[in-house]
C-alpha positions as CSV (number, residue, x, y, z in Angstrom):
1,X,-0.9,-6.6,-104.7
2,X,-1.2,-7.5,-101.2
3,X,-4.2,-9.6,-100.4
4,X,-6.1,-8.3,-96.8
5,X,-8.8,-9.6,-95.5
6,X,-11.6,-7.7,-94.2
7,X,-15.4,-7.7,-93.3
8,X,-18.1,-5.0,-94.3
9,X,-20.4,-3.4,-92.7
10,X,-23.2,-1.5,-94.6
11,X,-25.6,1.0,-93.6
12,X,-26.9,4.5,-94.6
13,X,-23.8,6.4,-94.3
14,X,-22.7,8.4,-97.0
15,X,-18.9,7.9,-97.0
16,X,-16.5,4.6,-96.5
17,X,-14.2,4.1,-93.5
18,X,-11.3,2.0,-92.0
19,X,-11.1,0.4,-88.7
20,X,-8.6,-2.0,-87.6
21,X,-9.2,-3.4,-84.5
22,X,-7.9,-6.5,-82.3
23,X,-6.4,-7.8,-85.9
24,X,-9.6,-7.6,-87.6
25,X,-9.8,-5.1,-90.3
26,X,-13.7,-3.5,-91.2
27,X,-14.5,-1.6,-93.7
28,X,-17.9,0.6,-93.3
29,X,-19.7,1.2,-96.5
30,X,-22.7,3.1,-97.7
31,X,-25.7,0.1,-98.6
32,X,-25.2,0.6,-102.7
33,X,-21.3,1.3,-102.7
34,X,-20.1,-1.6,-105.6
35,X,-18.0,-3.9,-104.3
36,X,-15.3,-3.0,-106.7
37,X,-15.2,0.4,-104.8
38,X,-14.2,-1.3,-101.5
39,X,-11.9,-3.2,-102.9
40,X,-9.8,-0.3,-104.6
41,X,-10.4,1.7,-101.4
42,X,-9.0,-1.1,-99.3
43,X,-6.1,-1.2,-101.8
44,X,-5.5,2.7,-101.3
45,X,-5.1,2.4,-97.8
46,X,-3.0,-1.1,-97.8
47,X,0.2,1.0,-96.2
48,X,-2.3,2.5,-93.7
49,X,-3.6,-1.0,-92.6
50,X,-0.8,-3.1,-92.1
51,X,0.8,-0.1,-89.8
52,X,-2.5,-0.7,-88.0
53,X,-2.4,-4.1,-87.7
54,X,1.2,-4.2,-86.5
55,X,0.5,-1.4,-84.0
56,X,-2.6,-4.4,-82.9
57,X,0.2,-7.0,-82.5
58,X,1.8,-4.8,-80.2
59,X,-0.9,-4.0,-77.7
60,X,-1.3,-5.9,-74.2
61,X,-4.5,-7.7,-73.7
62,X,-5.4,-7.1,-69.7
63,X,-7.1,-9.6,-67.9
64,X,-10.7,-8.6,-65.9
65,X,-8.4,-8.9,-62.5
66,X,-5.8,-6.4,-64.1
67,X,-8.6,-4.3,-65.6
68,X,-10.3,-4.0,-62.1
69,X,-7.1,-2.7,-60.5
70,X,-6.5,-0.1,-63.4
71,X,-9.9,0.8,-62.5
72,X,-9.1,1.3,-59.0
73,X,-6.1,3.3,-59.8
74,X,-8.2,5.5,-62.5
75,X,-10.2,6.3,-59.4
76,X,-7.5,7.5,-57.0
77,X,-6.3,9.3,-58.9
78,X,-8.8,10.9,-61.3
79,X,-11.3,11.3,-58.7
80,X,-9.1,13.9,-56.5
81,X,-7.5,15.0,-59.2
82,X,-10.5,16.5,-60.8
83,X,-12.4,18.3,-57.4
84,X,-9.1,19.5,-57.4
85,X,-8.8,21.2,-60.1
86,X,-12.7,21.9,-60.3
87,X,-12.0,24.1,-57.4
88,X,-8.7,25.8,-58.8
89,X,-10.8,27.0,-62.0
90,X,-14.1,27.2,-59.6
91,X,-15.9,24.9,-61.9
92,X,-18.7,22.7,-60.6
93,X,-19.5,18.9,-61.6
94,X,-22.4,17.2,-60.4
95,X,-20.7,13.3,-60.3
96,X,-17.7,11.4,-61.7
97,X,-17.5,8.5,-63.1
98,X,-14.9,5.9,-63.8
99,X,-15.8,4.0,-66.6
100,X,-14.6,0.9,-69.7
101,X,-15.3,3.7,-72.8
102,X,-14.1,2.3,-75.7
103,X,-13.9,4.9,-78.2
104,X,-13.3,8.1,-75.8
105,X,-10.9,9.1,-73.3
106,X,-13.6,11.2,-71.5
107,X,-16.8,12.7,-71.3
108,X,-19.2,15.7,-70.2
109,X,-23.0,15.4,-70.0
110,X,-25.4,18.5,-70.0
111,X,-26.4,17.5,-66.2
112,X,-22.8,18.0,-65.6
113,X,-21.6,14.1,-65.1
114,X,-18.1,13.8,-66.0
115,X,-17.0,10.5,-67.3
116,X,-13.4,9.3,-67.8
117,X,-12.2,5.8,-69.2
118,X,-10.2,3.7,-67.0
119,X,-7.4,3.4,-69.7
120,X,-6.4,7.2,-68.9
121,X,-4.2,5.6,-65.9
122,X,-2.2,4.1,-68.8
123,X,-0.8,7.1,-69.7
124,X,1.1,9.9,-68.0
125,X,-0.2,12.0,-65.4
126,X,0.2,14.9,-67.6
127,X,-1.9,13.3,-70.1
128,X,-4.5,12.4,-67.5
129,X,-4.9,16.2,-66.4
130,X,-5.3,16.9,-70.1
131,X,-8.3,15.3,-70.6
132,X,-9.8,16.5,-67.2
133,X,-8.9,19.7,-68.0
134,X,-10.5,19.3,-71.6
135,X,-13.7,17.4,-69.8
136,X,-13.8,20.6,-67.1
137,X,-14.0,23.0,-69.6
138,X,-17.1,21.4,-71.2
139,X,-18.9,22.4,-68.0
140,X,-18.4,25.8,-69.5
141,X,-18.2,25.2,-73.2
142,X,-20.6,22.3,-74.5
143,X,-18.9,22.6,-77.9
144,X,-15.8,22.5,-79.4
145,X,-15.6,26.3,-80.3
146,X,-13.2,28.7,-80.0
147,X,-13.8,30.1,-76.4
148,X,-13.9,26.5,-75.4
149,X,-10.6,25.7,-76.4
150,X,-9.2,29.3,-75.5
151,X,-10.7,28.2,-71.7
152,X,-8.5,24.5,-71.7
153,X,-5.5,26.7,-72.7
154,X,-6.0,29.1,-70.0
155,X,-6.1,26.2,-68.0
156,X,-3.7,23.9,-68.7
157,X,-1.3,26.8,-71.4
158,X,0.7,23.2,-72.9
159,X,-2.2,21.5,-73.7
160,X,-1.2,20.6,-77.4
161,X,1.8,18.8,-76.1
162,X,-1.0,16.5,-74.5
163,X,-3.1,15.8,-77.4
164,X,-0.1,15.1,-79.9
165,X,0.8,12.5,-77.2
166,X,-2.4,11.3,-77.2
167,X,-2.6,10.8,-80.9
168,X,0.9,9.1,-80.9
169,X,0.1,6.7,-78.7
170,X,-3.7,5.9,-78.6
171,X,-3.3,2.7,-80.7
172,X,-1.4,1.0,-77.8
173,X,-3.6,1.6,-75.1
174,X,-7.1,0.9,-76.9
């Protein structure tokens, strides 16, 4: 059997979870899982992590000067992008932001605030309109529902060809 190493992280959670990130693989565990259990569960997913961790040896490291301009870019274009298509669907936001999420390509708040990750630039334009779309049509779903996504297809009818793209590729770009 393979040996990986890993690191836990306990807490009161109910189920256990992978996460490879920048080479390190963590495992997140319920407080009284046995050792033993984390172990096999590693084992089941042995296939899963090393695809991980090769997809990690793969990904471009920016530096703060590069991440600044992909900033920059994420603005202008996200920025316009979005009052444009605000005003296509007549959908109001109250502020956008450009931000260094980690775990999300964008964001809605209940005041309105839209929120998009810089790392958007490094896909496609498609891609990017995607997730504005998806983030616009929060303003009039909060949820994940069925109306909500019947409003992103009205908006944007492809979307799925998006979101597989997204899923495809994410590990590169985080």
């Amino acid at each position: 059997m393979n040996k990986i190493e890993y690191k836990v992280k306990k807490s009161f959670r109910k189920t256990l979870s992978l996460q490879v990130r920048n080479g390190e693989v963590i495992v997140k565990a319920p407080i009284f899982v046995f050792e033993a259990t984390i172990k096999s569960f590693v084992n089941k997913h042995i296939d899963w992590i090393k695809s991980k961790l090769e997809q990690d040896k793969n990904k471009v490291i920016y530096t703060s000067t590069q991440i600044l301009e992909l900033k920059q870019k994420a603005k202008d274009y996200i920025i316009p992008k979005a009052k444009e298509l605000s005003e296509k669907f007549w959908l109001k936001y109250n502020t956008i932001k450009i931000t260094s999420a980690k775990t999300r390509w964008g964001s809605c708040t209940s005041k309105k605030c839209l929120n998009f990750s810089y790392r958007l630039i490094l896909t496609t334009p498609k891609v990017i309109d995607y997730v504005i779309v998806h983030e616009l049509a929060h303003l009039k779903h909060m949820n994940h529902s069925k109306k909500f996504w019947s409003e992103v297809e009205y908006m944007m009818p492809d979307y799925k060809e998006c979101e597989k793209w997204l899923k495809k590729h994410w590990s590169l770009i985080w």
